[in-house]
Structure formats: C-alpha cells, structure tokens
C-alpha positions as CSV (number, residue, x, y, z in Angstrom):
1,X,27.6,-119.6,36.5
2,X,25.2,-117.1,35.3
3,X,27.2,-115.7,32.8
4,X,29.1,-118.5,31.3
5,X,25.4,-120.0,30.7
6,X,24.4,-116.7,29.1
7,X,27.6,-116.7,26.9
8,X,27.0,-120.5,26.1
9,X,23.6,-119.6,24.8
10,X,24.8,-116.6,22.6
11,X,27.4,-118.7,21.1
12,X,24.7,-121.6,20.1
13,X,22.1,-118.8,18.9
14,X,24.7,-116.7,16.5
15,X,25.9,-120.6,15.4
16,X,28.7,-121.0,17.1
17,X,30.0,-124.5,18.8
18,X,29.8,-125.2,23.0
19,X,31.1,-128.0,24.4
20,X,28.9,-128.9,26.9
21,X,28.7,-131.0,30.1
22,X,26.0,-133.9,30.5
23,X,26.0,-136.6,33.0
24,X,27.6,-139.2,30.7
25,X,30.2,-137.2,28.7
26,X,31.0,-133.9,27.1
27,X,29.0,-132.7,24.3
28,X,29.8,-130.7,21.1
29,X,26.7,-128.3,20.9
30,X,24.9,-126.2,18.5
31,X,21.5,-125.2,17.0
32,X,19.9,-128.4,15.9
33,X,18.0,-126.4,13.0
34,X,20.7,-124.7,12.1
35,X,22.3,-126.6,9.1
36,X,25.4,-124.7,9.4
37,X,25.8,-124.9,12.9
38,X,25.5,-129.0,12.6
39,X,27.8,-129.1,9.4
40,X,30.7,-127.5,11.5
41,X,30.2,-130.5,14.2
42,X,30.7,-132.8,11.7
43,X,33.5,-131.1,10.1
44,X,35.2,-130.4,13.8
45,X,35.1,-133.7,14.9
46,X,36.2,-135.1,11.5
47,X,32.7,-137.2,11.8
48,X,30.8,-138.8,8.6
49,X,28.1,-136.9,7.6
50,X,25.8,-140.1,7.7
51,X,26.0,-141.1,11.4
52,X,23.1,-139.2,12.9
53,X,23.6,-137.0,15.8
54,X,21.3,-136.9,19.2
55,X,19.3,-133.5,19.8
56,X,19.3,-132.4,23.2
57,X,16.4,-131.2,24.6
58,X,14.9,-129.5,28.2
59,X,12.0,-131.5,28.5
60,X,9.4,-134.0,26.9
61,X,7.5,-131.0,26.1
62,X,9.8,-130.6,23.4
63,X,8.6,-134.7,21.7
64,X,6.0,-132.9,19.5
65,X,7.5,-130.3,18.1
66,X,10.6,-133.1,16.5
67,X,8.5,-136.5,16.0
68,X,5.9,-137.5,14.8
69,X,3.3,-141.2,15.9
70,X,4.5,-141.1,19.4
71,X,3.8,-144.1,21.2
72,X,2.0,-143.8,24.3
73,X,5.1,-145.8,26.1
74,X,7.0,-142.9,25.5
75,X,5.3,-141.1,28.3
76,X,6.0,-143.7,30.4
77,X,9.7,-143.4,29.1
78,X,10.3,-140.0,29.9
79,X,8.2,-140.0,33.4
80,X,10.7,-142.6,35.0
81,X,14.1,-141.8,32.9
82,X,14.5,-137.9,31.8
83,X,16.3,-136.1,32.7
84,X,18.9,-138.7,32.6
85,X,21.0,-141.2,30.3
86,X,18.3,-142.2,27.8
87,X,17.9,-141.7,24.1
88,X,15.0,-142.5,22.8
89,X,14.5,-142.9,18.6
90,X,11.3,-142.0,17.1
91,X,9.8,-141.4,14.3
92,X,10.9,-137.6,12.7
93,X,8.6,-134.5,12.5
94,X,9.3,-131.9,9.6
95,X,11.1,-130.4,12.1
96,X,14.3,-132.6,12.3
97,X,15.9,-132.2,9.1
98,X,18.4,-134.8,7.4
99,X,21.5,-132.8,8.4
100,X,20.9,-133.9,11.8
101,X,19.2,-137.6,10.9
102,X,21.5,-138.6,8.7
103,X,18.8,-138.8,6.0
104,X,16.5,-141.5,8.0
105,X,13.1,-141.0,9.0
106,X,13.9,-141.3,12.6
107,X,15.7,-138.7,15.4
108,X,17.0,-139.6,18.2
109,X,16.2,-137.5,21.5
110,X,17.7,-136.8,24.9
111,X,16.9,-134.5,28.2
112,X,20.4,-134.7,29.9
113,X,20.5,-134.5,33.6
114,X,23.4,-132.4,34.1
115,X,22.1,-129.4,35.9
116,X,24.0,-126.6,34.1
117,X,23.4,-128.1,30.9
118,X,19.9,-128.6,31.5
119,X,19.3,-124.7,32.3
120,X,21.4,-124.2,28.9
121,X,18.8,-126.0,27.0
122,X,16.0,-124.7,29.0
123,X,17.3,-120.8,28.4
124,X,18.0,-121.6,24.8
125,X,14.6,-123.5,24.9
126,X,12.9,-120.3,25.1
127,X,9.4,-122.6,25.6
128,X,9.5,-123.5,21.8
129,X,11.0,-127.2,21.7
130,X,14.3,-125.9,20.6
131,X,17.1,-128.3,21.1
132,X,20.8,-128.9,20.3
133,X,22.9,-131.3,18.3
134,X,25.4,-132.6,20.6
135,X,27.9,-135.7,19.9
136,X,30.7,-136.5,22.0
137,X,33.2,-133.5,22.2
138,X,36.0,-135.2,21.0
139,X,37.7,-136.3,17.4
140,X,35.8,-139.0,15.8
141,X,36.4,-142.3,16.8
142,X,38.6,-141.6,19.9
143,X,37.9,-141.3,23.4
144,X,35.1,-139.8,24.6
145,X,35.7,-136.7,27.2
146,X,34.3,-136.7,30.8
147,X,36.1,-133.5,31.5
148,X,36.3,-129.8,30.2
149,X,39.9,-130.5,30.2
150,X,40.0,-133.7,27.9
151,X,38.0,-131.7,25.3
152,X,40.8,-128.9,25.8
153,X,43.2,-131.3,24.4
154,X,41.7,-132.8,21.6
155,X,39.4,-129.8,20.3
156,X,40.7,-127.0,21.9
157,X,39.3,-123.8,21.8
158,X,39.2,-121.1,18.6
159,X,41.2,-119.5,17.2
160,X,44.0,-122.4,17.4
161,X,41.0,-125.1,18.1
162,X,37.4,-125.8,17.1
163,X,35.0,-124.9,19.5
164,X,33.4,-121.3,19.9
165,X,33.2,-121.4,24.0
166,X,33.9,-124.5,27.2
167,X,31.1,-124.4,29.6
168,X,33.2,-126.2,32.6
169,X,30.6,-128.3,34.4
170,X,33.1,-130.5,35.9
171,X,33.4,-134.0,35.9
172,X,30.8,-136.5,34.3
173,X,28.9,-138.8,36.9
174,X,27.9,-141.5,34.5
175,X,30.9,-141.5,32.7
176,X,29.2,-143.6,29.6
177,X,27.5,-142.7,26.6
178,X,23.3,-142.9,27.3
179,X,21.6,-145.8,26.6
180,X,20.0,-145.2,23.0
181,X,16.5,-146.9,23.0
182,X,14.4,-147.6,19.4
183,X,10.7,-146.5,20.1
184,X,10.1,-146.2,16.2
185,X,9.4,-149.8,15.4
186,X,7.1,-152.7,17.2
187,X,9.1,-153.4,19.8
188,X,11.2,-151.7,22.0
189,X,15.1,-151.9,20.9
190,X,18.5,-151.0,23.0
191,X,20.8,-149.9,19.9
192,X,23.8,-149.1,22.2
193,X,23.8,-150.5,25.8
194,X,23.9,-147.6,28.7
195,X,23.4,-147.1,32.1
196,X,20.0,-147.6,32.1
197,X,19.6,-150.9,31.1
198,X,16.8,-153.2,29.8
199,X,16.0,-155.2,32.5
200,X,15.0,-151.1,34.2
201,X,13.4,-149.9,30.6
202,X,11.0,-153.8,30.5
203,X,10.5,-153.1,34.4
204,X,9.1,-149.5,33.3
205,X,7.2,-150.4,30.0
206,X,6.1,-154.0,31.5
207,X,6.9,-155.7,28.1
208,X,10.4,-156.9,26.8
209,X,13.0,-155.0,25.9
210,X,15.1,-156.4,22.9
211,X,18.7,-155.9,22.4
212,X,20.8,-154.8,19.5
213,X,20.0,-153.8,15.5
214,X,18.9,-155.6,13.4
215,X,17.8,-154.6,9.5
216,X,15.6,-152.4,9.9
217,X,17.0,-150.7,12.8
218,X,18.5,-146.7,12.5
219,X,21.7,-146.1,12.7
220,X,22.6,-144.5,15.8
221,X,25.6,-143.1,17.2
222,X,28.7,-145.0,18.6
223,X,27.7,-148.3,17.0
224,X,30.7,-148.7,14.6
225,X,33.4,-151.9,15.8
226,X,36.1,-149.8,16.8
227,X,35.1,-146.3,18.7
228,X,36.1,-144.9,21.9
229,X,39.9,-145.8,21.4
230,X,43.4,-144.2,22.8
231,X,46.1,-144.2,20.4
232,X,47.9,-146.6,22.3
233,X,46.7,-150.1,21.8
234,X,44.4,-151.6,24.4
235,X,43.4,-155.1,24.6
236,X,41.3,-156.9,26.9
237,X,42.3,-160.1,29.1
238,X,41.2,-162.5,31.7
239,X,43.2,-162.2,34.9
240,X,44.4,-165.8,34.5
241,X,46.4,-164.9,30.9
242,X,47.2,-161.1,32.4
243,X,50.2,-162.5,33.9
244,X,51.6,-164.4,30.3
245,X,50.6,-161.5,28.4
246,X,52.8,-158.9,30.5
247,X,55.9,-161.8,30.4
248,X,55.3,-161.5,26.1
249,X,55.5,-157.8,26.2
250,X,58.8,-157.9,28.7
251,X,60.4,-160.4,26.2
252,X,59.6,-157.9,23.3
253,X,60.5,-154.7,25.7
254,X,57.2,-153.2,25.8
255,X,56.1,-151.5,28.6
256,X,52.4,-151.7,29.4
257,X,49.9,-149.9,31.7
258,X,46.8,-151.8,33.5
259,X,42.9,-151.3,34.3
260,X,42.2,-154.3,36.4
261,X,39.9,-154.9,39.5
262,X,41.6,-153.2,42.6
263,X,44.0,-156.4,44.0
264,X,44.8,-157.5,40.6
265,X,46.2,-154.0,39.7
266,X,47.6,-153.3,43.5
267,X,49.6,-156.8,42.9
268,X,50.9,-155.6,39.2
269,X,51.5,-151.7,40.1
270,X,55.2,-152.4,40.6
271,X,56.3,-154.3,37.0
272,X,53.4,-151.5,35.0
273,X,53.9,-148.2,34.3
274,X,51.0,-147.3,35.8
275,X,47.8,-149.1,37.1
276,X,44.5,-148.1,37.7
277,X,42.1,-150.3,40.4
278,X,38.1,-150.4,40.3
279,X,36.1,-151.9,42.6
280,X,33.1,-153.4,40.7
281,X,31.5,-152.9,37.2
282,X,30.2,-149.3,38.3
283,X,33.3,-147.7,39.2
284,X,34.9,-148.9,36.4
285,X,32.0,-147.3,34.5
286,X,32.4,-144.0,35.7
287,X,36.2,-143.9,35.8
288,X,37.2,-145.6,32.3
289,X,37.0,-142.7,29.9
290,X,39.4,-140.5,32.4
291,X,41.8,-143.7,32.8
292,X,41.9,-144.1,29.5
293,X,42.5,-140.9,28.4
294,X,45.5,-140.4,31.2
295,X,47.0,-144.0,30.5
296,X,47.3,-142.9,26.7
297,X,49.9,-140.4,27.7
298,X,51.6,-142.3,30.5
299,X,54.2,-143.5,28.3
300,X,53.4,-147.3,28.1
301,X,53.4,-149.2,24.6
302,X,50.2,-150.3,25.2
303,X,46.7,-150.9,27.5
304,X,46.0,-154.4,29.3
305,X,42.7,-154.1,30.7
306,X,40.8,-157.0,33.0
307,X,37.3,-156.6,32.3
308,X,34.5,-157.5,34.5
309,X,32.3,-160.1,34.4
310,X,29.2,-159.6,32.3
311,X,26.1,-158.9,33.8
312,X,23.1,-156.4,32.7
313,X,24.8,-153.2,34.9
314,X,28.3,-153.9,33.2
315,X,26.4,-154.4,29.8
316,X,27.8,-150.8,28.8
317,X,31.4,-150.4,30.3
318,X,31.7,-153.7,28.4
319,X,30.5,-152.4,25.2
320,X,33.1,-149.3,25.6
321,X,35.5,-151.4,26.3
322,X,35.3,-153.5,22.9
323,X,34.9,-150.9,20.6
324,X,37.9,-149.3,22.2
325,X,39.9,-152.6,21.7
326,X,39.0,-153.5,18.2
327,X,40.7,-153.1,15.8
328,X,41.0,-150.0,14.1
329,X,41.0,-150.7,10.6
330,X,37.5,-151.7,10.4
C-alpha cells in the first residue's frame, strides 16, 4: 500500500479531498489548516458550515500544537484510549481556526486506530502536529460509510464525483462514529455516545463521567435529531408490535425489510424482503451502517428495525439508530 499512502498524502498536501479509512467509518480528508481544503468538505458533503469538524491527528504529541489549558486527565485520556474511537474537545490553540471549529473556542481531536490511516497521518504529520479534517465520507445527513465502496456511491470520485483519491482500507471494525468526549469544561462530558463508553472513560479518569449537552456545551458533530438515515423510511419497534406493524404495511401493500435479533429475523425472513439477524448489541454495532445502506436499495418501502435493549455497550448503536429514524424534517 505504499504508494496509494504516498498518493493519499500528495492529494491532502496540494488540497485535494481523500476519503479515508478509520476504525469507526470512512472519512472525508484534507489539510486541517488549509481553509480551502476544509471549505470544499463542507461544500462536497453539502454540510453547514457551522457544525465543526474533528481533526485527525498521529499522536497526542500533536495536543499542543491545536489546544490550549490541557487538563492533566487528558494524559490519562490518550494513554488508555488513542489510537482508537475517542474524540476528545478542548479548549482551541491559535492554531485551529474557525473554518474547522465552527467559530467556537473549542476543537475537537482524534488519533484513529486504523492502521493505514494512521501511517497517512503520521507521513503527512511530518513531526509537526499536522492533522486532517475528516467528517463522515458521505452526503450530509445520510448514512455513514463503513466501506470504500459506500463512499463510491454517494461521493464518487472526480471528475463525475467529489473526492480527489479512495484509500481502500477495507471494512470498518467499529462500525460507529467515536465517542466525542468534552474535556473543555469542569467535568468530563459524553456529547455523542461511542464505543467507548462512560462507565470505561470514569473507570480511566476515576471520577464521573456525565452524559449529554447541555448550554454551555460545543457543538459537535452528529448531534442533530435526524442523521445517519437511508432514504427509505426506518422505524424502530419492539418485537411484541413487529408482528402488527408488518400486518399494517400488508393491508396498505407495502413491502418492508428487517434488522432484528437473529430468531426474530430467521422467523420473519420469508414474509420481508430481506432480513438481516445480529446476535447482541455489538454485532449489531459493527454491522448496522452496511445493513442499512444495502437494505435502502433492496427494494422494500420501508426499514423495521428491533432494537436492543439499552445498556451502556448498546448506548451508541442506539443513538444511531434514532437519529436514523427520526424524522427528517427537523
């Protein structure tokens, strides 16, 4: 892959866009100090230019050089959880600039696990602190891509699409957004729930974690009610109404498709048009962006899906999951 990384990092230097692979989902990369670079995310994924974007980083070496009043916790932070699935918000050095904010006095910053993105970032790196603006590499608002091949079909690829240059990583392992934690105020903050959860981050910090914004809170990415949704619509049940629900749609000759624990979806696979099974909380983690993105083009009117029970591991799926069911007019 030595060449596709050295073609990835001469597209982000001359300001071009690289969709990425991370460990949670595909990224839509480019020079995090290069306002240009950054305007044309926002422009490709049709994004508003006041929801801040994550910088992508090698290493914690790189904290100095883009905040400022680092908590000693952070340390502790990046020891246990980078690289990996944690964003952490602090206050903003001179060096993050409000095209990349969104105009707050916070950034929000990440050391993905992926191992060919992390060389990326490490070769563009150079040993200054560098990083990269990367979103999710999809169209605003709709589902997130876990493969080279889901950003294929949304972004595509210049000159008919919008990125510069794919770096094929394969599939994502987390499958979920990170976990974005607020280290800028008194207390530490989850502002959107991840795989690592709060119950790992108090364990790690020895104090507790609290959960959700409140006023004074940044905005951060993927927070809006309805994100992360097929164009089909999806909506959520409980096993016991799945079987009245699927009766409604006969009655109005819709056909559906299913996400449901594995012997709820065996049991339905015959009167669906096409079901997908998960065995816990996990697996449905790791799987839902890739079902939802193949059940959107199955053909079905719409997506029933049987959620799991809540508990502090399914805290994130279950977060996806709502934002992708809400409604999409606010």
């Amino acid at each position: 892959m030595k060449k596709e990384l050295e073609k990835a990092v001469e597209v982000l230097k001359a300001g071009g866009l690289v969709a990425i692979p991370t460990e949670t989902v595909y990224g839509l990369a480019a020079d995090a100090e290069n306002e240009a670079a950054v305007k044309s995310i926002y422009a490709a994924k049709n994004r508003p230019a006041t929801h801040p974007l994550i910088v992508h980083v090698c290493g914690a070496d790189a904290i100095p050089y883009w905040t400022k009043d680092v908590p000693s916790d952070v340390k502790k932070l990046t020891d246990a959880f980078w690289p990996g699935p944690l964003t952490i918000v602090l206050k903003k050095s001179e060096r993050a600039k409000d095209f990349v904010t969104g105009g707050q006095d916070t950034v929000a910053l990440r050391c993905p696990s992926h191992p060919l993105t992390h060389e990326l970032l490490c070769l563009f790196d150079e040993g200054k602190g560098k990083g990269v603006a990367a979103p999710s590499a999809n169209t605003f608002g709709k589902i997130s891509p876990t493969t080279a091949q889901h950003v294929r079909d949304d972004l595509g690829v210049k000159p008919e699409g919008k990125t510069d240059y794919i770096l094929d990583g394969g599939e994502c392992t987390v499958g979920i957004e990170s976990t974005i934690l607020d280290m800028s105020g008194t207390e530490p903050r989850i502002l959107r729930e991840g795989e690592i959860t709060a119950e790992m981050i108090s364990k790690v910090l020895d104090k507790p974690v609290m959960h959700g914004a409140i006023g004074a809170s940044p905005r951060v990415s993927g927070s809006l009610k309805s994100h992360y949704a097929p164009e089909h619509a999806l909506k959520i049940v409980c096993a016991e109404d799945l079987a009245g629900e699927t009766q409604f749609a006969a009655r109005h000759f819709e056909t559906f498709a299913l996400i449901a624990p594995k012997a709820i979806a065996d049991r339905f696979a015959k009167v669906c048009v096409r079901a997908k099974g998960y065995t816990d909380a996990k697996d449905l983690q790791v799987h839902l962006y890739s079902w939802m993105h193949e059940l959107d083009k199955c053909g079905a009117d719409m997506i029933f899906v049987v959620e799991p029970e809540y508990s502090e591991t399914s805290a994130g799926v279950l977060d996806r999951l709502s934002r992708a069911a809400a409604d999409k007019k606010h």
